[in-house]
C-alpha positions as CSV (number, residue, x, y, z in Angstrom):
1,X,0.0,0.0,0.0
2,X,1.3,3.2,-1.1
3,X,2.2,5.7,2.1
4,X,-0.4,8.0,1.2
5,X,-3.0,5.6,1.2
6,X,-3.6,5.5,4.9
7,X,-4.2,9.5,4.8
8,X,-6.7,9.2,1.5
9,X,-8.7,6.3,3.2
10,X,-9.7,8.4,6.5
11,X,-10.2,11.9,4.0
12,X,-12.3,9.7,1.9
13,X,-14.7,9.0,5.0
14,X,-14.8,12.1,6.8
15,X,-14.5,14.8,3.6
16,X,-17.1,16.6,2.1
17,X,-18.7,15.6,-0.9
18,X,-17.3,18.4,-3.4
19,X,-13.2,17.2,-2.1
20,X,-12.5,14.8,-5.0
21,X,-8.8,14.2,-3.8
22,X,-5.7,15.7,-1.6
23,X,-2.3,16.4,-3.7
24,X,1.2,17.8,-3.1
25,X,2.0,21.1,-5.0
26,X,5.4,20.6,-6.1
27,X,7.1,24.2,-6.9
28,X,8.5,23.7,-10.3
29,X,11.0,25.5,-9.9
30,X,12.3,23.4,-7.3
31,X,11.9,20.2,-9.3
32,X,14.1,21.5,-12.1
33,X,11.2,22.9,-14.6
34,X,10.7,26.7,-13.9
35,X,10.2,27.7,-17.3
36,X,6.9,28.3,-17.3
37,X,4.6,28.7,-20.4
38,X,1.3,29.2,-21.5
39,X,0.3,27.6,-24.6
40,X,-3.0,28.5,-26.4
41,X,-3.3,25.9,-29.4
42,X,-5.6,25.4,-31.9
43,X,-6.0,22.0,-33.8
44,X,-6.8,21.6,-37.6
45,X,-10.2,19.8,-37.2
46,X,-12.2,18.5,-34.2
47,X,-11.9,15.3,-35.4
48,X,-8.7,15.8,-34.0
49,X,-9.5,16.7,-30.0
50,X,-9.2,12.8,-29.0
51,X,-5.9,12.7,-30.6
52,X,-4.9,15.8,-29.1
53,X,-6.0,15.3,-25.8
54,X,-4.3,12.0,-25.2
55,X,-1.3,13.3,-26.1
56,X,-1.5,16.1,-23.5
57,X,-2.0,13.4,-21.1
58,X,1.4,11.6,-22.2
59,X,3.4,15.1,-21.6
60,X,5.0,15.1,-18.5
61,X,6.2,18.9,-18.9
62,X,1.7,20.0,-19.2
63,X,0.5,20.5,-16.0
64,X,-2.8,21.9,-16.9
65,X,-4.7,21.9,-20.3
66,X,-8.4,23.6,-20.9
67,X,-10.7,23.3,-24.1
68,X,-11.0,27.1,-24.6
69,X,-13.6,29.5,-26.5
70,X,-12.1,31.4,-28.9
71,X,-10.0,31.8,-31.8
72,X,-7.9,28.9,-30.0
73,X,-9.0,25.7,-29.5
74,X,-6.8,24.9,-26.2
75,X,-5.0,26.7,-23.4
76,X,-2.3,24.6,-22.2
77,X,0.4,25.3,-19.0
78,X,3.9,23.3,-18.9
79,X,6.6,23.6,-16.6
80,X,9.7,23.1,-19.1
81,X,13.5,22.7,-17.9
82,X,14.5,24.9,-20.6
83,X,13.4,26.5,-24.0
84,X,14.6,23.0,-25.7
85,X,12.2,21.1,-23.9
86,X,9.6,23.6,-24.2
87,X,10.1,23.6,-28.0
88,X,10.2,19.9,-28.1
89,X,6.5,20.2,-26.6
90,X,5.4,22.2,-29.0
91,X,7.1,20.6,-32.1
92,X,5.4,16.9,-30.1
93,X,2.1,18.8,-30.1
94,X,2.1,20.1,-34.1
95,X,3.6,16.3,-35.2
96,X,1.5,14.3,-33.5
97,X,-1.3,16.4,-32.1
98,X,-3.1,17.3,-35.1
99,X,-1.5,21.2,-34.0
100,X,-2.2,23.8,-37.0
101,X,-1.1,27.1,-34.5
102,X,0.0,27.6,-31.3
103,X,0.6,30.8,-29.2
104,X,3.3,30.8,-26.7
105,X,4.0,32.9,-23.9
106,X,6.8,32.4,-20.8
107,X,5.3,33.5,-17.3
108,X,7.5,35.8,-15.9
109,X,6.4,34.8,-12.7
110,X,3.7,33.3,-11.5
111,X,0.9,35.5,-9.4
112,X,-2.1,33.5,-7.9
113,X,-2.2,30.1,-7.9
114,X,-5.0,28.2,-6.9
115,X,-5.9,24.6,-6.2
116,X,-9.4,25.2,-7.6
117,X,-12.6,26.8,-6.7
118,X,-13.6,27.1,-3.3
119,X,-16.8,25.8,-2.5
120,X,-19.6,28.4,-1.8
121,X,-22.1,28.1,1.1
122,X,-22.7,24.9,2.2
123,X,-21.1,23.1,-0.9
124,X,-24.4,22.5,-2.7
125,X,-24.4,24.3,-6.3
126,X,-26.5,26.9,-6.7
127,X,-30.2,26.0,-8.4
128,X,-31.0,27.9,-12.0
129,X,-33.1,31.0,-11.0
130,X,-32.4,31.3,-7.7
């Protein structure tokens, strides 16, 4: 049993139901990868989102990835070592990703950063029209 699993069984039991798990936030910088970039892609057809998609999840430099309104498609975040591995990404994502354009931007340094939401209230979602 891994050595986290003793702590997810009890939060399992006693956390509310909008908790969907506990993780460590591992400062990128720390773990060798503090370039930090913001990608915002878009993909030739969207025939071509499953494709894409999986090979987001095969990246270990993408930490985050949304499907975006927009003129782009995608809006994807990877911690890089360097701007080779960063442009390996991106040459990985136009190869084999179905990629037609991408937008890249370094993060000078990162401002907020959040977990996620935080639940509102009681945790219940709000009802339409109320």
């Amino acid at each position: 049993m891994p050595l986290a699993a003793p702590v997810t069984i009890a939060l399992r039991s006693t956390a509310p139901a909008y908790v969907a798990g506990v993780r460590a936030r591992v400062d990128p910088e720390a773990a060798g990868r503090g370039l930090i970039a913001v990608i915002d892609v878009r993909i030739a057809s969207p025939t071509d989102a499953k494709r894409f998609e999986r090979l987001l999840r095969a990246q270990e430099t993408v930490t985050d990835a949304a499907h975006v309104t927009g003129r782009f498609d995608y809006q994807v975040r990877a911690a890089c070592r360097d701007a080779v591995e960063l442009d390996a990404l991106i040459q990985a994502l136009k190869t084999n990703g179905g990629v037609i354009e991408t937008d890249t931007r370094i993060a000078l340094r990162t401002v907020l950063r959040r977990p996620g939401p935080l639940p509102s209230g009681n945790g219940t979602r709000p009802r339409p029209g109320r």
